[in-house]
C-alpha positions in Angstrom: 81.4 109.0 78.0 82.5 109.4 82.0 83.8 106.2 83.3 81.2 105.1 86.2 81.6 103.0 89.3 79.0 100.0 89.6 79.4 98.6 92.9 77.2 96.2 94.8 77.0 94.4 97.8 75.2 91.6 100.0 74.7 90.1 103.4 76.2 86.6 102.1 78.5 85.3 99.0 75.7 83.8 97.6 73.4 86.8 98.6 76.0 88.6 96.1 76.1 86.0 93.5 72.4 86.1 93.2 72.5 90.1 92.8 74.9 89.8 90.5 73.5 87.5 88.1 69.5 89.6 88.5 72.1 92.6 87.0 73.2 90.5 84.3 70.0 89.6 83.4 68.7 93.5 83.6 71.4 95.2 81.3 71.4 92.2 78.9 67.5 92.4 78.3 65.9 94.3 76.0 64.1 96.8 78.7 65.1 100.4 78.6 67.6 101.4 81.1 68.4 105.0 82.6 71.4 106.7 82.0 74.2 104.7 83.1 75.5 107.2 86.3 71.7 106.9 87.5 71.8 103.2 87.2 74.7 102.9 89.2 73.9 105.0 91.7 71.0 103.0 92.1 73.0 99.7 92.2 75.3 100.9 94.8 72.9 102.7 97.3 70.4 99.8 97.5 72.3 97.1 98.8 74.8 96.6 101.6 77.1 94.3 103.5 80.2 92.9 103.6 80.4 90.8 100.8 81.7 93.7 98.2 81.7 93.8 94.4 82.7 96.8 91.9 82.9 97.9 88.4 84.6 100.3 86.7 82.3 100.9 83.5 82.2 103.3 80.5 79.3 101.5 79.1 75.9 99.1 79.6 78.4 97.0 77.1 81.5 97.4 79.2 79.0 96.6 82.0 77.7 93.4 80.8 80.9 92.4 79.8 82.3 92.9 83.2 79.3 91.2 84.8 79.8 87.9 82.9 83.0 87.6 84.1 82.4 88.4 87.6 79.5 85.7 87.6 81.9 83.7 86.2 84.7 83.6 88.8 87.0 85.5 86.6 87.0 88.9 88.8 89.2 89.7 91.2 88.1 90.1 94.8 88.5 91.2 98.5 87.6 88.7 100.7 84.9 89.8 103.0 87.0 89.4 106.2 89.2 92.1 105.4 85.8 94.1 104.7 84.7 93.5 108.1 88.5 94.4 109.6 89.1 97.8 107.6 92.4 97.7 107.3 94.3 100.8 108.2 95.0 103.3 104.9 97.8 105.3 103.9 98.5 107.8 100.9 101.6 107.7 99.2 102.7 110.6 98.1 105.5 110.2 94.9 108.6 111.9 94.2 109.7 113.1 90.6 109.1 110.4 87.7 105.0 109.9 87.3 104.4 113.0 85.1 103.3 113.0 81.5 102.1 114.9 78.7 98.1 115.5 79.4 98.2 114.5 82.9 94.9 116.5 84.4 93.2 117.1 81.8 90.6 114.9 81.8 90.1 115.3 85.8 90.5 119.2 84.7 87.1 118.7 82.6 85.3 116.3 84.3 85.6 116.9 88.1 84.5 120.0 89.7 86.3 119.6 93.0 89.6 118.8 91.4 89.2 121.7 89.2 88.3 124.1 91.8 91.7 122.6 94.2 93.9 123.2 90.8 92.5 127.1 90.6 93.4 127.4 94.2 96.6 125.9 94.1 97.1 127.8 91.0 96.7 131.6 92.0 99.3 131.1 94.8 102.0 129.0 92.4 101.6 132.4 90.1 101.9 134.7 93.4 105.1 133.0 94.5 106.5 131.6 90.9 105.3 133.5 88.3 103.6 130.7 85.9 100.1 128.9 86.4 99.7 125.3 86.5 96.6 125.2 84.6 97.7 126.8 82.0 100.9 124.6 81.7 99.5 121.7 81.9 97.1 122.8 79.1 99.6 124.1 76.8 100.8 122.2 73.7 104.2 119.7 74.4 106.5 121.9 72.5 105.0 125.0 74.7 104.7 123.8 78.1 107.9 124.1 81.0 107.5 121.1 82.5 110.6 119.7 81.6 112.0 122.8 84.1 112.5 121.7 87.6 110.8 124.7 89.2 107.7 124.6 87.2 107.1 121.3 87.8 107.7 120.2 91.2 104.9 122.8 92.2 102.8 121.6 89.4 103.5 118.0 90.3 102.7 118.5 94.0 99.3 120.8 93.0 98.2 117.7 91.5 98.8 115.6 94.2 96.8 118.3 96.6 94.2 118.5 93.9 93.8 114.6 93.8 93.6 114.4 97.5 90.8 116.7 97.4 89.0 114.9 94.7 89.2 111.7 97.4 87.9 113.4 100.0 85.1 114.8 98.8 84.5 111.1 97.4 84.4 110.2 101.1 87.9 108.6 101.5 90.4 109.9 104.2 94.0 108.4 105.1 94.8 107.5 108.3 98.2 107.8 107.8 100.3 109.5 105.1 104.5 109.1 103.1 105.7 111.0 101.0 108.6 110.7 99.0 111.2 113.5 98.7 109.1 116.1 97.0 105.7 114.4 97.7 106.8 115.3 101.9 105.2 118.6 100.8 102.2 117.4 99.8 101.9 114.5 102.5 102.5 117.5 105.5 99.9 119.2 103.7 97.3 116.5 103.8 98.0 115.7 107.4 97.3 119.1 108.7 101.3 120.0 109.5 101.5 123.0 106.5 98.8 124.9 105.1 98.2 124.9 101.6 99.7 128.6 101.4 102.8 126.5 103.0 103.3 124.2 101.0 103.0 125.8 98.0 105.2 128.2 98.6 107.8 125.0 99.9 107.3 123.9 97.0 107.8 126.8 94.8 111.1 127.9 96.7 112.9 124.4 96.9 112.8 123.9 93.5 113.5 127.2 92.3 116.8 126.8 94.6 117.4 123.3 93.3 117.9 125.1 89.8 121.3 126.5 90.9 122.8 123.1 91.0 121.3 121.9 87.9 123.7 119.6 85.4 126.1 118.9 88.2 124.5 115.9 88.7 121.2 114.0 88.7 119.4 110.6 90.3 119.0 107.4 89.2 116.7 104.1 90.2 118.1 101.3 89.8 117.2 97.5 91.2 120.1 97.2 93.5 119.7 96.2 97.2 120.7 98.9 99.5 123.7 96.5 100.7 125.2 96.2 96.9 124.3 100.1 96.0 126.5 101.3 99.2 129.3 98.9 98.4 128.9 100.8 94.8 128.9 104.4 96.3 131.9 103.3 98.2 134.0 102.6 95.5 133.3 105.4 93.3 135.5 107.6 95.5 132.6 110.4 96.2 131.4 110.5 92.7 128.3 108.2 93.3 126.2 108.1 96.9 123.0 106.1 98.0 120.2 109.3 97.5 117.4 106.8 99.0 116.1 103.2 99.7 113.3 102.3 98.3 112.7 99.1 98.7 115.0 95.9 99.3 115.3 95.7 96.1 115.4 99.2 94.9 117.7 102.0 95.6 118.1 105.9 94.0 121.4 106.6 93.0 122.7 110.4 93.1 126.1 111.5 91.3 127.3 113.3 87.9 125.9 112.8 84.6 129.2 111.0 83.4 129.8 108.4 86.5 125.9 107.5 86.3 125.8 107.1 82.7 129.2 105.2 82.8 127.6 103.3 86.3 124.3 102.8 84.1 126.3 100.5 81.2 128.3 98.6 83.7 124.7 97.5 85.5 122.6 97.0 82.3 125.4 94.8 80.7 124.8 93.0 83.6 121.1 92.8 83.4 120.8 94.9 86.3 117.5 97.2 85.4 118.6 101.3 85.9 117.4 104.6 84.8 118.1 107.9 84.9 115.3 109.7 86.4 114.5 112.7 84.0 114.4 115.9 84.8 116.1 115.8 88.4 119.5 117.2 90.2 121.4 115.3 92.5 119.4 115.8 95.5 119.9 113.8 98.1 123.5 114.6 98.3 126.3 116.8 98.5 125.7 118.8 95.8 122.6 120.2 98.0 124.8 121.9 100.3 125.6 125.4 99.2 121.7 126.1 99.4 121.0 125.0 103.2 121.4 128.8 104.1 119.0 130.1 101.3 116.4 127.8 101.8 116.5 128.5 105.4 116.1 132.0 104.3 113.2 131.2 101.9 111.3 129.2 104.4 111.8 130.9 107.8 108.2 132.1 107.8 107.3 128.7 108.1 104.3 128.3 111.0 103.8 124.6 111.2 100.8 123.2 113.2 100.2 119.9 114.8 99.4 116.7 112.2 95.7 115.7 112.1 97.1 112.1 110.9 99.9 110.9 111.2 102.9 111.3 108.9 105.6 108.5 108.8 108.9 110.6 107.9 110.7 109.7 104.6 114.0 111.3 106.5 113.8 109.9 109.9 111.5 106.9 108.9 109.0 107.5 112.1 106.1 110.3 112.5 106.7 113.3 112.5 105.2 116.1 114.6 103.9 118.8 113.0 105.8 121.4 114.8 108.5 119.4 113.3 107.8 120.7 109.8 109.9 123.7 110.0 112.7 124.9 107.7 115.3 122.8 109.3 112.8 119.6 108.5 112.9 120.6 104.8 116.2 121.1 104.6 116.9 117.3 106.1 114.0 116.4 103.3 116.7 117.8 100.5 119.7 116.4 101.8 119.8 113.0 103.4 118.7 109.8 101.5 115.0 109.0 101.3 114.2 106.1 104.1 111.6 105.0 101.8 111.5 101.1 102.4 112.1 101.7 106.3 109.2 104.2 106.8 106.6 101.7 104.8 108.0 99.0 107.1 106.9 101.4 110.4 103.3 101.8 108.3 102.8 98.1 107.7 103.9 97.3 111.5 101.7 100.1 112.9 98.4 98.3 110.7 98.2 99.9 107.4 97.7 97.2 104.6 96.2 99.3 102.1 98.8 102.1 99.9 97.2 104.2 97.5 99.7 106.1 95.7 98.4 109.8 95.2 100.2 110.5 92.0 99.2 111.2 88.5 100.7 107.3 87.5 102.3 105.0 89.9 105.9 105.0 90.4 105.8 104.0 94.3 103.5 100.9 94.1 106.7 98.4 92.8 108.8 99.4 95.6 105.9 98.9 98.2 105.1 95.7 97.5 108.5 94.9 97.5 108.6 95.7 100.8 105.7 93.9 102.1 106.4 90.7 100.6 110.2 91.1 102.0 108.3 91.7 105.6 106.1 88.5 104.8 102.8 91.1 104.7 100.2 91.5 102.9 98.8 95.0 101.1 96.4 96.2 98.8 98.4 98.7 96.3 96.6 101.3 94.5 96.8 104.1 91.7 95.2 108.0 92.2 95.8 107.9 88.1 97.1 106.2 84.8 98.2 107.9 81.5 95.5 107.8 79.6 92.5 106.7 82.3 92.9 109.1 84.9 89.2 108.9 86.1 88.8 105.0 85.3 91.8 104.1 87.3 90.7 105.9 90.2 87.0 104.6 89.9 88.7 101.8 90.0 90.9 102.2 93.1 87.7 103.1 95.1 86.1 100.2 94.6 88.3 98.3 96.0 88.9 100.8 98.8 85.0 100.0 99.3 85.9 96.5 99.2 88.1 97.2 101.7 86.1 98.5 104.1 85.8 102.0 103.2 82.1 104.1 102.8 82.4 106.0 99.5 80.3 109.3 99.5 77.7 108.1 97.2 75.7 111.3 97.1 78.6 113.0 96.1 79.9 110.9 93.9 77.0 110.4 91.6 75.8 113.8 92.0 75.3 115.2 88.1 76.0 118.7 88.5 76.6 121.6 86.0 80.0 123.0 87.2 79.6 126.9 88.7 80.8 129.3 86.3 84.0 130.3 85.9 85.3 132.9 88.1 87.1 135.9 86.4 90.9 134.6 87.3 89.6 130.7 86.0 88.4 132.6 83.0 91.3 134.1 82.2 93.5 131.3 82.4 91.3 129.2 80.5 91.7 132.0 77.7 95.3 132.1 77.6 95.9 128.5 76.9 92.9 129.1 74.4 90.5 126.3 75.9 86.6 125.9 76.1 84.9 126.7 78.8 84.9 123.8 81.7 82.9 120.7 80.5 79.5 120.4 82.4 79.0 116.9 83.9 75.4 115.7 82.7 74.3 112.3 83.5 75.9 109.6 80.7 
């Protein structure tokens, strides 16, 4: 069974109190219920105001579970002011590190519009790379290419397009994005700057140029503050450099395999935490430089347009114009470190308090708050997907981005529609990797 979001709200707390109890007393009589979607559809559409609860439920059991520990104090809450105040809302877009093995499937299955943005995003990753997302990201573990760095960054940033769709049509909009390193591509996509065509094909040429450089060097994270990992990069006579901040307490190292593994025992015998992010080259660096003139090359057609929203620059920290995006930009986005920390500074400043990482599971959301509670601020940090939940955790996420303040699509959300056929090209995909058909979605 779907996961489904219950959601409620009322004038008054105890307006909301007194609701909540009448739906405890409903799901744990002995009266037939409707299906479960209808049911909360119902709930959520029939009340209103600014005092705010939500559920994320699999199950009338999960449900009245849930409800007896929200009558009971025991569930976490908004407070109504910032209902009434909106707070301003960003999407984070994430680098390299939140893939795993499955990741869209069950969004592949269940949701029509995120299906439908993969296929899209799919027939131009085949035009300019000569593989299809879908398929690898259907394929068995031993099969799939995702451990290659040119299949999946674009796969990686098709999701993040594809998830972004799936939050629109759900009603919810950014009013800023971020993106880190390789999530730039998706964040100039959302904010109108590339076209998906444009990004795509960003996305697509980067990384296939980034595998000319690969095993001369890689990144790591490592809980360092910026101050401490420069002092570190200093003294490893070139071999080591700071390849982004992302937080004050949270820096990306860059530099050979040897000096980072050798970097990596002197820090964890110190009970310093540090990681080799899989997968990766040293971007961010000097190893990056014998491809500035080919991907100049590879991206000259580049027609960027004005940004509908803005976009807070991971390379220069501030917003970025859309006429900005051109090759040079994404050049700039390969080679200098990524201003993580100091462009979600500029966010929080300018009035965003709520993040919601768009990312298949978050990598981003430590090194946010991090940065808030350094700044003294307060935020509201949420997931686009977990391993193993993917459409729970982001049923989850939108209710408290309606707790927030935000208007969920309701209509659209509940709607229980039979997904369109598939077209020849989705078809054919689908047969290669040897799946069913796509899932209907019928009422649970």
């Amino acid at each position: 069974m779907s996961a489904r979001l219950f959601a409620v709200a009322a004038a008054t707390e105890g307006l909301l109190q007194a609701l909540l109890h009448a739906h405890l007393d409903r799901v744990g009589g002995a009266d037939a219920l409707p299906p479960l979607a209808r049911y909360c559809h119902e709930a959520a559409t029939g009340t209103g105001g600014d005092h705010r609860m939500s559920l994320a439920v699999d199950s009338y059991e999960d449900l009245r579970t849930q409800l007896e520990e929200a009558c009971a104090g025991e569930a976490a809450r908004v407070p109504a002011e910032v209902t009434v105040r909106r707070p301003g809302l960003a999407f984070v877009f994430a680098g390299q590190g939140s893939q795993w093995y499955g990741m869209g499937r069950e969004l592949l299955a269940q949701q029509p519009v995120f299906r439908e943005s993969m296929y899209q995003c799919d027939r131009m990753v085949t035009e300019f790379a000569g593989f299809s997302v879908v398929e690898q990201l259907n394929l068995p573990a031993k099969s799939a290419r995702l451990d290659e760095l040119d299949v999946l960054q674009p796969t990686m940033v098709s999701l993040q397009i594809a998830l972004t769709a799936l939050w629109r049509s759900w009603g919810i909009t950014p009013d800023a994005v971020i993106g880190h390193s390789m999530g730039e591509v998706a964040a100039a996509h959302t904010a109108g700057g590339l076209t998906l065509r444009e990004a795509l094909m960003v996305a697509c040429r980067r990384s296939a140029l980034l595998r000319r450089i690969a095993g001369k060097g890689a990144l790591a994270v490592t809980e360092l503050p910026p101050v401490k990992a420069h002092a570190l990069a200093g003294a490893s006579g070139g071999a080591i450099s700071v390849a982004g901040e992302n937080s004050p307490r949270s820096t990306v190292l860059a530099g050979d395999s040897h000096s980072l593994t050798s970097l990596g025992e002197q820090l964890e015998a110190r009970d310093v935490y540090f990681r080799v992010i899989k997968g990766t080259v040293a971007s961010h660096s000097r190893y990056v430089e014998e491809l500035r003139g080919d991907l100049h090359t590879a991206l000259r057609t580049l027609e960027p347009t004005p940004t509908r929203v803005p976009m807070y620059s991971t390379v220069s920290a501030e917003p970025v114009m859309g006429a900005g995006l051109g090759s040079a930009y994404w050049m700039r986005n390969l080679r200098e470190p990524v201003r993580f920390r100091a462009a979600v500074e500029n966010l929080a400043a300018a009035g965003h308090e709520v993040f919601l990482e768009v990312s298949t599971h978050p990598v981003l959301l430590s090194p946010v708050r991090q940065t808030l509670e350094h700044g003294e601020r307060q935020g509201w940090l949420l997931p686009s997907g977990r391993r193993g939940a993917e459409i729970r955790s982001m049923l989850t996420s939108l209710g408290t981005l309606y707790a927030c303040g935000r208007e969920p699509d309701w209509a659209k959300l509940s709607r229980q529609e039979r997904a369109d056929s598939p077209t020849p090209y989705q078809a054919a995909v689908l047969e290669a990797v040897r799946l069913p058909r796509p899932v209907p979605v019928g009422e649970a």
